[in-house]
C-alpha positions as CSV (number, residue, x, y, z in Angstrom):
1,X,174.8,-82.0,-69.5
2,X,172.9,-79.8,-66.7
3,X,169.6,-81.2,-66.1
4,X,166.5,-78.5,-66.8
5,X,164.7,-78.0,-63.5
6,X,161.4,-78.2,-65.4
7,X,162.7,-82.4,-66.7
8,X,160.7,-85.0,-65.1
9,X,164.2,-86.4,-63.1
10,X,164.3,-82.8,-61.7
11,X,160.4,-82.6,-60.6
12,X,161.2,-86.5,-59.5
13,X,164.2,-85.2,-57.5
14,X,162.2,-82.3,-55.9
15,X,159.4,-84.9,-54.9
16,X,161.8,-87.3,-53.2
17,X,163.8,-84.3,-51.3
18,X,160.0,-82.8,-50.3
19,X,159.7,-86.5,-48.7
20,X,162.7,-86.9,-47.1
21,X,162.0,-83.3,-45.4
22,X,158.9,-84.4,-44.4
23,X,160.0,-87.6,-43.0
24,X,163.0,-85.7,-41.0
25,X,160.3,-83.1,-39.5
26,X,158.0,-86.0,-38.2
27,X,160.8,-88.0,-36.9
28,X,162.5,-84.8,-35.4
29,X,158.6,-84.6,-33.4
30,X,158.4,-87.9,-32.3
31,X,161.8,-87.9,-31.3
32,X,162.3,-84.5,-29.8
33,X,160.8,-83.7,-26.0
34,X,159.1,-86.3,-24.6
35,X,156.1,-83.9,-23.9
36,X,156.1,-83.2,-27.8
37,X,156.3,-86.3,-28.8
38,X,153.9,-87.7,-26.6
39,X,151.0,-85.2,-27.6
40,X,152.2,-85.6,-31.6
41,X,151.3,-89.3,-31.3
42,X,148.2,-89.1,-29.6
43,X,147.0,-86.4,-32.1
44,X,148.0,-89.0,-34.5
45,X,146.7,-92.1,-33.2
46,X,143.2,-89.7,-32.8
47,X,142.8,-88.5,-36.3
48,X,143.2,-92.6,-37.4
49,X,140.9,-93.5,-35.6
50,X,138.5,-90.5,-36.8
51,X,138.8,-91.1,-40.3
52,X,138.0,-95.1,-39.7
53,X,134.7,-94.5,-37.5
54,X,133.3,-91.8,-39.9
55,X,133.7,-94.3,-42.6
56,X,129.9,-95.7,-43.2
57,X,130.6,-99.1,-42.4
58,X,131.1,-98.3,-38.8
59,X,127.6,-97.3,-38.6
60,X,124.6,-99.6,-38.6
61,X,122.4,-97.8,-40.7
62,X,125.9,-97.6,-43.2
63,X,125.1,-93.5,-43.1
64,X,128.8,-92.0,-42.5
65,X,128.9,-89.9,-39.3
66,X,129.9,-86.8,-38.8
67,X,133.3,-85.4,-38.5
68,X,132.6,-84.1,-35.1
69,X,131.0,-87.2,-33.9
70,X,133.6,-89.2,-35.0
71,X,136.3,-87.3,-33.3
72,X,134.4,-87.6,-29.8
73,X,133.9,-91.1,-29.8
74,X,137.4,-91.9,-31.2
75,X,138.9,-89.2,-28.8
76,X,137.0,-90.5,-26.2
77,X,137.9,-94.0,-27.1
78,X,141.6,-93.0,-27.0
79,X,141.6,-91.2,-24.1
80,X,139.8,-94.4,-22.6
81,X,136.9,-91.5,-21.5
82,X,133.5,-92.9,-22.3
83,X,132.0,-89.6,-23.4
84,X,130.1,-90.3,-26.6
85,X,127.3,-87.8,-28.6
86,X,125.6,-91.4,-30.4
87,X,124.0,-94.4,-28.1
88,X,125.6,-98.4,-28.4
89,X,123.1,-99.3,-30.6
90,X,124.5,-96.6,-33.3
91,X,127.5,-98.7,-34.4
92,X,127.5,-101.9,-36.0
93,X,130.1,-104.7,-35.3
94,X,133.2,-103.3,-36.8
95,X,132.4,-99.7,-35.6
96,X,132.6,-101.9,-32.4
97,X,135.9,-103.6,-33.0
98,X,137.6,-99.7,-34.4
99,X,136.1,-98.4,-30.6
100,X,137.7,-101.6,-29.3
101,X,140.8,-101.2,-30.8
102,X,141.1,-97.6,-30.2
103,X,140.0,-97.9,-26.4
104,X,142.8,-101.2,-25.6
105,X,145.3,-98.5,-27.6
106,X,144.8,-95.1,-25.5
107,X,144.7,-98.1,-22.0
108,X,148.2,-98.6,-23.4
109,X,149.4,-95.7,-24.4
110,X,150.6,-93.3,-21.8
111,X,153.8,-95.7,-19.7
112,X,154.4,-97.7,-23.0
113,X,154.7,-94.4,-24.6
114,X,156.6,-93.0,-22.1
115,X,158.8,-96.1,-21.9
116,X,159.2,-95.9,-25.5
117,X,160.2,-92.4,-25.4
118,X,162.3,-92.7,-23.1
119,X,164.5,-95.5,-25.0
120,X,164.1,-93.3,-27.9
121,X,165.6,-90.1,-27.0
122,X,168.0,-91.1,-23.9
123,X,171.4,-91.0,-26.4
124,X,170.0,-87.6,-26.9
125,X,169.3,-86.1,-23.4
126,X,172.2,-84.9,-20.3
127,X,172.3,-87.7,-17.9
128,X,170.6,-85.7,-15.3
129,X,167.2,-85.3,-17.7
130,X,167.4,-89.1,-18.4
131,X,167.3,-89.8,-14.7
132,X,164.5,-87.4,-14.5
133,X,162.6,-89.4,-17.1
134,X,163.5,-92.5,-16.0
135,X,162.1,-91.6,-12.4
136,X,158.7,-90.8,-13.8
137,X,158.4,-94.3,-15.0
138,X,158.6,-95.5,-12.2
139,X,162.0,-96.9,-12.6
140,X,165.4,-96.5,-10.8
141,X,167.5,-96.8,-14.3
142,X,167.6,-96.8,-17.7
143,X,167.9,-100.8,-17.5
144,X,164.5,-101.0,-15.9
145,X,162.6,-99.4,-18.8
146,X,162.5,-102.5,-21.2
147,X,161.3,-104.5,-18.4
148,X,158.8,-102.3,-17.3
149,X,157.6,-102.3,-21.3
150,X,157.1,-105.7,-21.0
151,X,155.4,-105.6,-17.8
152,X,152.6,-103.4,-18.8
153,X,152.3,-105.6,-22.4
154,X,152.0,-108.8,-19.5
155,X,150.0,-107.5,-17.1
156,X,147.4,-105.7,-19.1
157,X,146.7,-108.5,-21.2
158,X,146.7,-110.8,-18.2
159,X,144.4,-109.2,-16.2
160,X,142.3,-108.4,-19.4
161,X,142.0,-111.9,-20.1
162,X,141.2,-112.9,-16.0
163,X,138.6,-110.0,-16.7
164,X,137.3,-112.0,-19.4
165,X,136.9,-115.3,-18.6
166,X,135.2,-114.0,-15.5
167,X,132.6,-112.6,-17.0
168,X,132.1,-114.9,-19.7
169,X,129.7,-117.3,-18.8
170,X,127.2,-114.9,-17.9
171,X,127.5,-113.3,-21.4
172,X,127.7,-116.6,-23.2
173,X,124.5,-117.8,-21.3
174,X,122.1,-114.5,-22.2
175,X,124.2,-114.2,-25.4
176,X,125.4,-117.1,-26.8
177,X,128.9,-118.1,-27.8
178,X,130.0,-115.7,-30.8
179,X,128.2,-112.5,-29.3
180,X,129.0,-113.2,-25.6
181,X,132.5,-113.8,-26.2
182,X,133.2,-110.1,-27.8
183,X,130.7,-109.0,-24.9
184,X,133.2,-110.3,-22.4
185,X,136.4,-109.0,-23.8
186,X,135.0,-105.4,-25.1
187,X,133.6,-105.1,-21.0
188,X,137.4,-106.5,-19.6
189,X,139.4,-103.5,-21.9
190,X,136.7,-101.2,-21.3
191,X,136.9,-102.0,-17.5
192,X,141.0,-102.1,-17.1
193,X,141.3,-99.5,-19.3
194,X,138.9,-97.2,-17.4
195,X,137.1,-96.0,-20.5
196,X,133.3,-96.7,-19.8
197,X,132.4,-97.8,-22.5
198,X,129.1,-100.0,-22.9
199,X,127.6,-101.9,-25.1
200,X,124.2,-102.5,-23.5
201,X,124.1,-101.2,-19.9
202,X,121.3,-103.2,-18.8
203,X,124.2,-106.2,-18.6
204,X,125.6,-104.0,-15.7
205,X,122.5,-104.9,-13.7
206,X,124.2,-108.8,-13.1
207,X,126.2,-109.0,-9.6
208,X,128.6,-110.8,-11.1
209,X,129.2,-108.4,-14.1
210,X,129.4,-105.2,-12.1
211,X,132.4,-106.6,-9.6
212,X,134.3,-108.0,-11.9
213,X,134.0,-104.4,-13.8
214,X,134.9,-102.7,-10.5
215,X,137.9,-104.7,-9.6
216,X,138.8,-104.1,-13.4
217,X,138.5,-100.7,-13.1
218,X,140.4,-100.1,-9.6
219,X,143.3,-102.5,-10.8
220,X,143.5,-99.8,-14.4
221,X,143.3,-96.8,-11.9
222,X,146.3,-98.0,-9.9
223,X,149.2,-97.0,-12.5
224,X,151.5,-99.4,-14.0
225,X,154.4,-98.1,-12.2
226,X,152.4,-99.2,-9.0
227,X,151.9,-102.6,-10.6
228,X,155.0,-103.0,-11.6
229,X,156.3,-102.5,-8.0
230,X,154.3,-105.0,-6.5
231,X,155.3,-107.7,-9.3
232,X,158.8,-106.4,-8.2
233,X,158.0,-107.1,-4.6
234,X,156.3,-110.2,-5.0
235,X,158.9,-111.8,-7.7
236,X,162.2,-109.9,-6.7
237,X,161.9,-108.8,-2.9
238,X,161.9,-105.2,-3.3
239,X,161.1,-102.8,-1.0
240,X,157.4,-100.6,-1.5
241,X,158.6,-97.4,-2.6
242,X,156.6,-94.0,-1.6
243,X,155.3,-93.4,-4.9
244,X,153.0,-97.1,-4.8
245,X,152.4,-96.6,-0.7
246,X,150.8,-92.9,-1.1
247,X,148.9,-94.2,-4.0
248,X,147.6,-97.4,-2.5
249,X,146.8,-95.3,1.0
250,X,144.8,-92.2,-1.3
251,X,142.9,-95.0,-3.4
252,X,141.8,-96.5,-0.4
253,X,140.9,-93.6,1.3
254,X,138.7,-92.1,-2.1
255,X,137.4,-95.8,-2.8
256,X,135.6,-96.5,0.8
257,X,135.1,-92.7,1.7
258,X,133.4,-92.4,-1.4
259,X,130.9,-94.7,-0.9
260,X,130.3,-94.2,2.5
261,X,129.7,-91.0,1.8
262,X,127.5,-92.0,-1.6
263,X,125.7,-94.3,0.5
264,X,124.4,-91.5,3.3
265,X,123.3,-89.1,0.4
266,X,121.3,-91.9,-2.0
267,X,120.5,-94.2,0.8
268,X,116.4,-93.3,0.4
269,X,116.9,-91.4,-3.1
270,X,113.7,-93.5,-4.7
271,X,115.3,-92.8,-8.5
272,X,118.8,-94.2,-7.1
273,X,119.3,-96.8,-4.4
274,X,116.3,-96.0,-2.2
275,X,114.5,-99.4,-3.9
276,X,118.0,-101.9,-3.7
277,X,118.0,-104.1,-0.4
278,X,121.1,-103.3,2.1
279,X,123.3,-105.4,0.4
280,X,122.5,-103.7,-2.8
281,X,122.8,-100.6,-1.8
282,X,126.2,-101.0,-0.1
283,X,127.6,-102.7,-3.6
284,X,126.2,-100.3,-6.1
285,X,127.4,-97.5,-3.5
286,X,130.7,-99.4,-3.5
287,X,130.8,-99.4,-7.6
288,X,129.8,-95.8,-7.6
289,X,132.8,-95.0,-5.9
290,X,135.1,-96.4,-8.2
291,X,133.6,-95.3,-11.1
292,X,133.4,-91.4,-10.0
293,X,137.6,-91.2,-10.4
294,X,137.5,-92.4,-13.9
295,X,135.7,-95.9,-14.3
296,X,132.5,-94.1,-16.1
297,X,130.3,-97.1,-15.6
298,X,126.9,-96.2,-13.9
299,X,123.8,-98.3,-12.7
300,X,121.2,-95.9,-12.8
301,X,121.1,-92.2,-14.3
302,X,123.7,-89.5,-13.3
303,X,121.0,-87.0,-13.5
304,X,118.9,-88.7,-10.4
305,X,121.3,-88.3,-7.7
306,X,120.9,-85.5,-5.1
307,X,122.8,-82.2,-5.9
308,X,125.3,-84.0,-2.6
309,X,126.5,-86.5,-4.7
310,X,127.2,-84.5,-7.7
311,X,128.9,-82.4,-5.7
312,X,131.2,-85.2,-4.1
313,X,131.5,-86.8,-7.4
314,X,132.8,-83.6,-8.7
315,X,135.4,-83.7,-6.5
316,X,136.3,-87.0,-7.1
317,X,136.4,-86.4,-11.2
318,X,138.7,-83.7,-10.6
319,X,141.6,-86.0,-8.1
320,X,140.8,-89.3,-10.8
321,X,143.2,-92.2,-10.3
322,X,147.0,-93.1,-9.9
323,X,150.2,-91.7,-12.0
324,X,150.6,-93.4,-15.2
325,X,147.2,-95.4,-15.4
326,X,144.1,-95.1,-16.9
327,X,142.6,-92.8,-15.2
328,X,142.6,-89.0,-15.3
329,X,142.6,-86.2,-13.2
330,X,145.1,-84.4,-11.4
331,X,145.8,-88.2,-10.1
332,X,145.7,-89.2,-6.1
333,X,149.3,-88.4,-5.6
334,X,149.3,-85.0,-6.4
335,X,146.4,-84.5,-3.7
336,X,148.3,-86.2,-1.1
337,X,151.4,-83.8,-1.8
338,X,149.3,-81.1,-0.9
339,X,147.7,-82.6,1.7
340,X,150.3,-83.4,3.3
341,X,152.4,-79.9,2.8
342,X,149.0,-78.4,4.5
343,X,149.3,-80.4,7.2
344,X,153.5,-79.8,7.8
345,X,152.6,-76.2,7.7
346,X,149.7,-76.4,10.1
347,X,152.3,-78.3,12.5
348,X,155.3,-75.7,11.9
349,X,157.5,-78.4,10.5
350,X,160.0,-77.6,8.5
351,X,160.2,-80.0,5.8
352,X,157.6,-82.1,4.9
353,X,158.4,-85.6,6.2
354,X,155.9,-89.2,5.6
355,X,157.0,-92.9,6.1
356,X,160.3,-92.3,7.3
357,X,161.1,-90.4,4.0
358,X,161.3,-86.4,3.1
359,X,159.7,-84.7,0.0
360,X,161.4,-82.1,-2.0
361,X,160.0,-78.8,-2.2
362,X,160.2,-78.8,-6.1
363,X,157.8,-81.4,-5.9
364,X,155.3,-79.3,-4.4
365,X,155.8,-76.8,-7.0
366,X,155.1,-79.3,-9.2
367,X,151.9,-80.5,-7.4
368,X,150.5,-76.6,-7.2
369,X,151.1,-76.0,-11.0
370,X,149.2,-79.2,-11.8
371,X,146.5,-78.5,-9.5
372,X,146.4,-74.9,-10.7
373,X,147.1,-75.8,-14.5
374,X,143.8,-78.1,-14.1
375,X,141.3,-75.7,-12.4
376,X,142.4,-73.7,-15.2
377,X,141.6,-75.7,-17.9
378,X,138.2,-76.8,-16.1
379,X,137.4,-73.3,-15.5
380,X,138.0,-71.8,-19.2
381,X,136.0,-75.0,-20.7
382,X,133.2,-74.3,-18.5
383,X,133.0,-70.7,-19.8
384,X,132.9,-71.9,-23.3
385,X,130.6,-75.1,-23.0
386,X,128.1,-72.6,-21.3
387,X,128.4,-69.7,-23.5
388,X,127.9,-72.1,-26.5
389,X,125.1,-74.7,-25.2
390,X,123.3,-72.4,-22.8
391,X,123.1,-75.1,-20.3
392,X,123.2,-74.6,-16.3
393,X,126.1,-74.5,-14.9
394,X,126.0,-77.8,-12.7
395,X,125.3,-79.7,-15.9
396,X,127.9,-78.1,-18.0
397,X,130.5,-78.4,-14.6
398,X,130.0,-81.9,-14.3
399,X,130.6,-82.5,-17.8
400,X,133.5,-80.9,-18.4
401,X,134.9,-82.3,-15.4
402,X,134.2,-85.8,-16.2
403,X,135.9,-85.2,-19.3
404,X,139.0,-83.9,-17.9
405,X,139.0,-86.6,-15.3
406,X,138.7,-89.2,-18.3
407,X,135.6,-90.2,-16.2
408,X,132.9,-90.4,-18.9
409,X,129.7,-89.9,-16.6
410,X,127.7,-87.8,-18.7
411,X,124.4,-85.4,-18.0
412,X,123.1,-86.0,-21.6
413,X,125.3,-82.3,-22.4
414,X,127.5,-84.6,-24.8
415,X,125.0,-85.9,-27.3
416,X,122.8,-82.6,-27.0
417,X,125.4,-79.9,-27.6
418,X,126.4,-78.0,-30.9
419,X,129.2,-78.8,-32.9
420,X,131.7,-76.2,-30.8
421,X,130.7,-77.7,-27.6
422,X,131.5,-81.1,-28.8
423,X,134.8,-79.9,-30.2
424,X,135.3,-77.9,-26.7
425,X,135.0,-81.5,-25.0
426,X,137.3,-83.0,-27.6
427,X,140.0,-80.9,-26.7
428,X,138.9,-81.2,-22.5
429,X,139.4,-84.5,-23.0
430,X,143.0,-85.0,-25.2
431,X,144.0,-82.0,-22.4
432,X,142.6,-84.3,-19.7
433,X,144.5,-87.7,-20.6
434,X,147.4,-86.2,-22.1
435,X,147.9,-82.8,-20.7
436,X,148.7,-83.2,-17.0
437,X,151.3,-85.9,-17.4
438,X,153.3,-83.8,-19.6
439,X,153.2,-80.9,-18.4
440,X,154.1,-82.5,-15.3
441,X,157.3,-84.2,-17.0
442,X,157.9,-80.5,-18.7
443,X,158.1,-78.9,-15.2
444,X,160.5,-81.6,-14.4
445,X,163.1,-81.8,-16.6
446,X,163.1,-78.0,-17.0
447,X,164.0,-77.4,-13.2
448,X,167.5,-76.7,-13.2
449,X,169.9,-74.8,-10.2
450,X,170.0,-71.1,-10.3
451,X,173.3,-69.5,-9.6
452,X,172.6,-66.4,-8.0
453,X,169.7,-65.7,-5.3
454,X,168.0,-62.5,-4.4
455,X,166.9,-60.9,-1.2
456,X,163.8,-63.0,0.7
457,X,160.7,-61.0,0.8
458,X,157.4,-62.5,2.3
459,X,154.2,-61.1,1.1
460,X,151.3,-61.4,3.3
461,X,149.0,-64.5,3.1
462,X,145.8,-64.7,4.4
C-alpha cells in the first residue's frame, strides 16, 4: 500500500531526510578546506558563546545584555582580544567563568584547529596539499601532527598552571583563598592566551603580578610551532629550524626596541612614567612593549601617552606576535620576509639568502599579500568606524588596529560607539585572529606550476 505523502510516517520521513541533509552540509563545512572549516568553527564557537553571555545570569545586575555587547565581549574573548564595550565589574561570577572559558578556548583554537584539520581532511587532499598543510604546523609529516596536538594540550596547561601558582599568593593574600584562586588562574589564561582581559586592573600595579603577566604574555606570542621546536630540541636533539630562529630574533628585536624606544618618549610624560623611579620606569616600559603586539594589558591609560608612542604602538599592533600563537597581526615573520627581500634587493643579490638557508620567492608573494590583504582590511574599517562614530582619526586608527592585531588596548572608542561600529569591530576582530592565517594557508595550497610562460616585461618602479 503507497504511503500518502500528507501520513505522519511521510512528514516523519521528510523530517529525518531534512536532518540528515543538514548534518551532511555541516560536516561537508567542517570537513572541506581547511580555511572553510577553520572560519565555520570559529563563527560557531562565537555565536555559543553570544547566546550564553546575553543570558541575564552573566550579568550582575541579572539585566540580559545586548546582542551586540554580547557578541564583542564573546568575540573578543574568542579571539583572545580584550576589546570590551562594558567595564569588569559588569559581570557577575559565571559571566566570568563563560569569558573564561571562551578566552582558554579561542588561546587553543587556531594549531589545535589546524592540527585537527589537518588529521581530518588528509585522506582527502593530493599528497603535495597535505605536505603544504603539514608544513604550516610546523611539522615535517603527517606523523608529527598528533604529537604536536598533544604538545600544545601539555604546554598550555603547564605553563598556565606555572602562571598560576606564581601569582597566587599575592591574590590569595589581598583576596583570600576562594576569590584569589580564580583571580590567579583567570590572570594566567588571560596572560598566555594574550587576551587582556582584567578583572580589576589595579592588581596590575604589584611587581610581582605584572612580570609574571609579561613572561605569560611573550611565552603565548611565541607560536606553538616555535614551542614545540624547542621541546623538540631540548627532549629529542633537533636542530632550530628557520621558522623558530626568525621568530625568536624579530621578538627580541620588537620586545627590547620597543621599550627603549617607549622609554625615550614617556620617560618625563607626568600622566605615564614621568612619576615611577628608574627601575619603574624601565619595567613598565619593558611590559609596555610586550603588550603593544597583542598582550593588551596596560598600567596606566592609553589615552596619556604622547602622540610618539601611539604612533610606535601602531606599528607594533599592526606586526603582533609569532605564526600560530596568540597573538595577532600580520605576525613577526612576515615582517622579517620583507625585511629581508628589501635588504637582498638593496645588495643586488639574487636570491634571498639568511642562516645558511634560501627562501622561496612564493613565500614572498605570500608575505606581500598578507601585508597588503591587512592594510586593507585596516584601511576600509577605519573608513567605516569613522564615518559611523565621528571620532578622530588617531582614535578610530588605533582602535581598529588593536583589534586586528588582537591587541585589545582601547581609546574608550569600544564602549562609546553605536551599535555598527561595535559590529564593525566584531568583524575587525574575527578578520584579525582568523583572517590572516587562512588566507595565508589559501595562498599556499592554491600555488600550483604553470605550464606555459609569457614574454618578461618590467614596468617602471619608483
Amino acid at each position: 500500500m503507497k504511503q500518502s505523502r500528507y501520513s505522519p510516517g511521510a512528514r516523519l520521513h521528510r523530517q529525518s531526510s531534512g536532518a540528515v541533509r543538514f548534518w551532511r552540509a555541516f560536516t561537508m563545512v567542517l570537513t572541506g578546506h581547511p580555511a572553510r572549516a577553520a572560519v565555520s568553527a570559529f563563527v560557531l564557537v562565537i555565536s555559543v558563546f553570544t547566546a550564553l553571555l546575553a543570558l541575564p545570569w552573566a550579568s550582575a545586575n541579572h539585566q540580559p545584555m545586548s546582542l551586540v555587547d554580547a557578541a564583542v565581549t564573546a568575540t573578543s574573548a574568542v579571539t583572545v582580544t580584550g576589546l570590551t564595550s562594558q567595564d569588569p565589574e559588569f559581570y557577575s561570577f559565571a559571566g566570568q567563568v563563560v569569558i573564561l572559558a571562551a578566552i582558554q578556548t579561542g588561546g587553543l583554537g587556531i594549531v589545535t584547529l589546524g592540527a585537527w584539520l589537518t588529521l581530518v581532511v588528509s585522506r582527502r587532499l593530493s599528497l603535495r596539499t597535505r605536505l603544504l598543510s603539514t608544513e604550516s604546523l610546523g611539522v615535517s609529516k603527517l606523523g608529527e601532527v598528533p604529537a604536536l596536538l598533544l604538545t600544545v594540550f601539555v604546554v598550555t596547561l603547564s605553563i598556565e598552571a606555572l602562571l598560576t601558582l606564581v601569582m597566587l599568593p599575592v591574590f590569595v593574600r589581598s583576596l583570600g583563598v576562594g576569590e584569589g584562586v580564580f583571580h590567579a588562574v583567570f590572570y594566567s589564561v588571560s596572560a598566555f592566551s594574550n587576551a587582556g582581559f582584567v578583572l580589576d586592573a589595579t592588581s596590575l600595579s604589584h611587581p610581582l603580578i605584572m612580570t609574571t603577566i609579561n613572561i605569560g604574555v611573550f611565552a603565548g606570542a611565541l607560536g606553538f610551532p616555535v614551542v614545540y621546536m624547542l621541546y623538540r630540541m631540548v627532549f629529542h636533539k633537533a636542530r632550530m629550524n628557520l621558522h623558530t630562529r626568525l621568530t625568536l630574533e624579530m621578538t627580541a628585536i620588537l620586545l627590547f626596541g620597543g621599550a627603549v624606544v617607549l622609554a625615550i618618549f614617556e620617560w618625563n610624560n607626568p600622566a605615564t612614567l614621568g612619576p615611577m623611579s628608574t627601575v619603574d620606569k624601565l619595567h613598565n616600559a619593558l611590559f609596555a612593549s610586550g603588550m603593544t603586539r597583542s598582550g593588551g594589558f596596560n598600567t596606566y591609560e592609553v589615552t596619556a601617552q604622547t602622540d610618539q608612542t601611539l604612533l610606535v604602538t601602531n606599528v607594533l599592533m599592526f606586526i603582533g606576535g609569532g605564526s600560530g600563537s596568540t597573538a595577532g597581526g600580520i605576525k613577526v615573520t612576515t615582517l622579517a620576509v620583507l625585511l629581508l627581500a628589501i635588504v637582498t634587493e638593496i645588495r643586488g643579490d639574487e636570491h634571498i639568502r639568511v642562516h645558511r638557508r634560501e627562501l622561496p620567492v612564493t613565500i614572498i608573494r605570500v608575505a606581500v599579500a598578507v601585508l597588503m590583504a591587512g592594510g586593507v582590511v585596516v584601511l576600509t574599517a577605519v573608513v567605516l568606524l569613522t564615518w559611523v562614530t565621528g571620532a578622530d582619526l588617531g582614535a578610530t586608527l588605533f582602535e581598529v588596529l588593536s583589534a586586528f592585531g588582537t591587541v585589545g588596548l582601547s581609546t574608550g572608542l569600544t564602549a562609546s560607539a553605536p551599535d555598527a561600529g561595535k559590529w564593525i569591530l566584531v568583524a575587525v576582530m574575527f578578520i584579525g585572529r582568523v583572517g590572516t592565517i587562512t588566507f595565508a594557508t589559501g595562498l599556499t595550497i592554491r600555488q600550483q606550476k604553470t605550464l606555459y610562460r609569457f614574454p618578461t616585461e618590467r614596468p617602471i618602479i619608483g
